[in-house]
C-alpha positions as CSV (number, residue, x, y, z in Angstrom):
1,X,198.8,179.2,99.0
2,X,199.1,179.0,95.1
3,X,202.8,178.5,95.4
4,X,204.5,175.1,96.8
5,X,207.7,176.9,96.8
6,X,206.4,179.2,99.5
7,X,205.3,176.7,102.1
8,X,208.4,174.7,104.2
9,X,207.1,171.7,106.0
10,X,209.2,168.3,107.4
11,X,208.1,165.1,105.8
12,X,208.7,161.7,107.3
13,X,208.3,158.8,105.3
14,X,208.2,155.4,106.9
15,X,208.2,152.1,105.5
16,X,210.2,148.5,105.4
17,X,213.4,148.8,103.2
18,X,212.3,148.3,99.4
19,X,208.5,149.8,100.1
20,X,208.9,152.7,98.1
21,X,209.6,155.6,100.1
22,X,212.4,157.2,98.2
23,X,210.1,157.1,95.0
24,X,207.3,158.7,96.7
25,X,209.8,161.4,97.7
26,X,211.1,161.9,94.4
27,X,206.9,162.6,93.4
28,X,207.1,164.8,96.0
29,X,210.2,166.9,94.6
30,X,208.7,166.7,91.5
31,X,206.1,169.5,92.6
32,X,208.5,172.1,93.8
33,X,212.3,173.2,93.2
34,X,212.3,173.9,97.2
35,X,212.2,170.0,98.6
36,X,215.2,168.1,99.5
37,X,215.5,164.8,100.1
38,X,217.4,163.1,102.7
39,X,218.4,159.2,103.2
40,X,220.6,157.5,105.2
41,X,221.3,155.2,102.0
42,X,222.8,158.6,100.7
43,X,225.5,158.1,102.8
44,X,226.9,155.4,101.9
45,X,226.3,156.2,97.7
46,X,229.3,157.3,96.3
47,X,230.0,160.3,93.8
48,X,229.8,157.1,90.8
49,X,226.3,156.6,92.2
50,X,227.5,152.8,93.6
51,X,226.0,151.6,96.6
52,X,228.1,150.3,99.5
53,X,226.2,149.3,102.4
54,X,228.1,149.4,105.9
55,X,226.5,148.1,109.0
56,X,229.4,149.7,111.0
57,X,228.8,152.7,109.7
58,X,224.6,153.0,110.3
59,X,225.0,155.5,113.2
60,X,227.1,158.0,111.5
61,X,224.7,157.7,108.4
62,X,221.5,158.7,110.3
63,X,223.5,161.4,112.4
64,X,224.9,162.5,109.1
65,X,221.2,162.7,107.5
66,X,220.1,164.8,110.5
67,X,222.7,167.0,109.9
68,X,221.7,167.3,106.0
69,X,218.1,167.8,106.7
70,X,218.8,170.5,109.6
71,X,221.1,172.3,107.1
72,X,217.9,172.5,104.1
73,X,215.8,173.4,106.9
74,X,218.0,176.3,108.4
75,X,218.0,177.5,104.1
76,X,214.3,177.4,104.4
77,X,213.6,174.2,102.0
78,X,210.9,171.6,103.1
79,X,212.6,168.4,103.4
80,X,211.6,164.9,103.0
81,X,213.3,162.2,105.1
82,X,213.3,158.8,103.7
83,X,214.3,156.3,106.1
84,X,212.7,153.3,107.4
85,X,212.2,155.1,110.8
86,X,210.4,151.9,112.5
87,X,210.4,153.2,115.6
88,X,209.8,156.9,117.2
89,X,213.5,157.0,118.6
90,X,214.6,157.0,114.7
91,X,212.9,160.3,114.0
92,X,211.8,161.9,116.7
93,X,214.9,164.5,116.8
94,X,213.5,165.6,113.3
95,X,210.3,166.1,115.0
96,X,211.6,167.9,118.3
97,X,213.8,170.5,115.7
98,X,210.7,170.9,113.3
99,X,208.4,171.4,116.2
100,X,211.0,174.1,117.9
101,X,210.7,176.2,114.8
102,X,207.0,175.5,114.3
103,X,208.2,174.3,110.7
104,X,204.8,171.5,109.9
105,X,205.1,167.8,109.9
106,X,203.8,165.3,108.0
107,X,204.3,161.6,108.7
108,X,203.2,158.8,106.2
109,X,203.7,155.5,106.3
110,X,204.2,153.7,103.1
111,X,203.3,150.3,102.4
112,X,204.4,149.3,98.7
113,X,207.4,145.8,98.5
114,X,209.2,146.6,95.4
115,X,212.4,144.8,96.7
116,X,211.6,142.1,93.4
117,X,210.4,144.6,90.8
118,X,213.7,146.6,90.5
119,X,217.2,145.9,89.9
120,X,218.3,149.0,92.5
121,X,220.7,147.9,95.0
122,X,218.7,149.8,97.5
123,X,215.5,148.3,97.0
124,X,217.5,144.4,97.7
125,X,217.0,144.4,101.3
126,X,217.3,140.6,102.6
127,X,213.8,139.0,103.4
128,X,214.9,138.9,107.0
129,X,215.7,142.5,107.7
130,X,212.2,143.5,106.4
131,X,210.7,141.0,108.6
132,X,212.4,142.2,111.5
133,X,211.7,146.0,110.7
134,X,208.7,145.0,110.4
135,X,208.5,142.9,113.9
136,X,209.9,145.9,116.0
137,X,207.4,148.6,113.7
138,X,205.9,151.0,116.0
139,X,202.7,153.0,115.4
140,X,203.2,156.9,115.2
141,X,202.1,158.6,118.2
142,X,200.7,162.1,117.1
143,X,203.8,164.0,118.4
């Protein structure tokens, strides 16, 4: 395949908050006009690009990031979901869709801690949240 724009694929980036995932999916989308990327932080940016973090509000974020990636997946983009995704429960409903439509996955863990290099409101995750994502972290299973 010459083109990247012809091949549609699910990517599933894991990592503790602040490790990097959303710029590795941002290098991803750099290769082709045909990627979206999906985040639960999205949810709770508003249009001003301000960051407004809702514990309350964690559920309807991931169900509303399903939603988004299911939608660019229907339209025939590859889509890149950038959420911690600790655990197999977090993601495997984008695996079960993907797999349904035969659409390829690719799962990559991503290791980087930039939550001190960067000003970013996302990347400010308190110490003890990545400790405990990191305490409850499950290994993938090959779906």
């Amino acid at each position: 395949m010459d083109n990247p724009d012809d091949f549609q694929a699910l990517y599933v980036l894991r990592g503790p908050s602040g490790s990097g995932k959303s710029a590795f999916a941002i290098s991803l989308q750099f290769h082709s006009k045909r990627i979206k990327i999906v985040e639960a932080d999205m949810y709770f940016t508003n249009d001003k690009g301000e960051y407004n973090f809702d514990p309350s509000q964690l559920g309807a974020a991931h169900k509303w990031c399903y939603e988004k990636a299911v939608g660019y997946l229907e339209k025939g983009y590859s889509v890149v979901v950038a959420n911690v995704n600790y655990q197999l429960k977090h993601y495997q409903l984008y695996l079960k869709y993907a797999e349904e439509r035969e659409i390829p996955v690719f799962v990559a863990l991503i290791e980087g801690d930039f939550r001190d290099k960067t000003d970013d409101a996302l990347n400010k995750a308190p110490r003890d949240v990545v400790a405990r994502q990191k305490r409850l972290w499950e290994p993938h299973v090959t779906w």
